[in-house]
N, C-alpha and C positions, 0 to 999 in steps of 0.2 A: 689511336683515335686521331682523324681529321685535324689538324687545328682551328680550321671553321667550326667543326663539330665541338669542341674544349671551350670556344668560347659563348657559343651557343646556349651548351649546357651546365655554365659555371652560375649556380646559383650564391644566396647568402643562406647556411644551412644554420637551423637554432635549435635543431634535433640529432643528439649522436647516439649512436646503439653503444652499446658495452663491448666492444671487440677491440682487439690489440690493432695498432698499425706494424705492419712488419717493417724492422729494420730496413730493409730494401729499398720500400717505397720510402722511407721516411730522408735515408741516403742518395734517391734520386730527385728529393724535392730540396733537397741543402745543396747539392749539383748546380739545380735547375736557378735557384737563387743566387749562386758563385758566379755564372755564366750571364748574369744582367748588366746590361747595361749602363757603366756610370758613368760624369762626366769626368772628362778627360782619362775615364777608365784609373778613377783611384781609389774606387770598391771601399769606399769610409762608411762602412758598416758594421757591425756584430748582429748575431743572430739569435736570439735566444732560443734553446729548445726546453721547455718546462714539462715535467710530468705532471700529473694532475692530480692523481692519486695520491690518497691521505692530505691531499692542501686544497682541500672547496673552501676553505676559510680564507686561506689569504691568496685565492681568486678573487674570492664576495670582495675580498677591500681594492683590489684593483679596477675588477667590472663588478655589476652589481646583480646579472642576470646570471640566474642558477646553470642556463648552456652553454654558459662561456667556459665550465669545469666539467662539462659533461662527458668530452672529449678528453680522449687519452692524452693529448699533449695541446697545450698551448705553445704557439709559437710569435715570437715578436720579433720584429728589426728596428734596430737603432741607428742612431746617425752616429757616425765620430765625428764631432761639426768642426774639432779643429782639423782637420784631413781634407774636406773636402773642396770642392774645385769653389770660387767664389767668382761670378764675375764683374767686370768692370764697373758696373754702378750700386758694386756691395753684396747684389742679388744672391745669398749663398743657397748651391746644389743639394743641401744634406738632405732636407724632405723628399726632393723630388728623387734623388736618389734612392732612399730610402723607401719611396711606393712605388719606383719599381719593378724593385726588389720585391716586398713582396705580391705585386700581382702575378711577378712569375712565379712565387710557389704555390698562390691561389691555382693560378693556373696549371701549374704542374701536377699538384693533388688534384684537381678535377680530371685529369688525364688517365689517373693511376684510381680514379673512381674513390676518390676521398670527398671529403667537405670542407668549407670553409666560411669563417664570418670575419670579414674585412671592421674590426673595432679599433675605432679612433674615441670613442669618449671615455677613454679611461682615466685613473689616477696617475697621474706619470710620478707625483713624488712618493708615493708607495710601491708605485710599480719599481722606480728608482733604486728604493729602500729594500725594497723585498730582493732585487735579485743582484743585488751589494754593487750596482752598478758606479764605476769612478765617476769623477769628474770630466764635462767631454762626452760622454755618453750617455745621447739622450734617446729613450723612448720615443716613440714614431708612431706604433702599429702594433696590433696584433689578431691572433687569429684561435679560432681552436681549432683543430687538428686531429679529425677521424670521419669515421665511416656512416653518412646520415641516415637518420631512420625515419626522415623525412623526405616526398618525391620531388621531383625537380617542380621549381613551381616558378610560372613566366610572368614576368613584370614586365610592366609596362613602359616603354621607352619614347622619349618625343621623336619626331619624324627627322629624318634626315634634315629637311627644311629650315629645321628651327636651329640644330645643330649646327651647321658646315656654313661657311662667307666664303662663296667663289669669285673670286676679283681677276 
């Protein structure tokens, strides 16, 4: 697929069918995330990859919406915020590194015809707890991770105009 066309058709999916993700694709989307861009290139992240199966409970405590576990895997990116690049007036890189990261696996499943829902409101000190993460490692993001049984559906975006300051 295009990458015009990946980003065109990169929805936010809240509907996954019951079908496995194959190895493969799952191994080209943990790639596609290795291969992002960080600052000064010090990759201060971890990746969580979570099965879903048998834990819709301690999904429900992390997110609260039943299709966040619908999907075969949840996937998350953390910061290691002592690792990452800080600059001169303190301004530290971990989030921004951190998203992205994962827009390239958003994007990368969208490529290999998967789905994805970019969630940021979740629990972070369950999220924390739940996946025995150290100190230093924080929660960022996360995503569910499979095949939607929903169709691409287009949202609405402001006009270039409103967006872009040409100077």
């Amino acid at each position: 697929m295009d990458f015009f066309d990946v980003i065109q058709k990169r929805f936010s999916v809240r509907s996954y069918k019951n079908e496995p993700v194959e190895q493969e694709k799952l191994n080209k989307i943990l790639e596609a995330a290795q291969l992002a861009p960080t600052a000064c290139n010090l990759q201060p992240f971890k990746i969580i990859v979570a099965k879903t199966d048998g834990r819709k409970e301690l999904f429900k405590n992390i997110y609260h919406k039943p299709w966040f576990s619908e999907a075969p895997y949840v996937l998350g990116v953390c910061a290691v915020t002592d690792k990452c690049w800080i600059r001169s007036d303190q301004k530290s890189y971990s989030d921004v590194d951190a998203a992205i990261v994962m827009d390239h696996i958003i994007l990368a499943a969208t490529a290999l015809g998967l789905g994805t829902c970019w969630v940021g409101a979740f629990d972070a000190k369950v999220a924390k707890e739940a996946f025995e993460l150290e100190d230093g490692i924080e929660p960022i993001v996360f995503t569910p991770l499979g095949y939607p049984k929903e169709n691409y559906v287009k949202r609405k975006r402001k006009s270039l105009d409103e967006l872009v300051i040409f100077k």
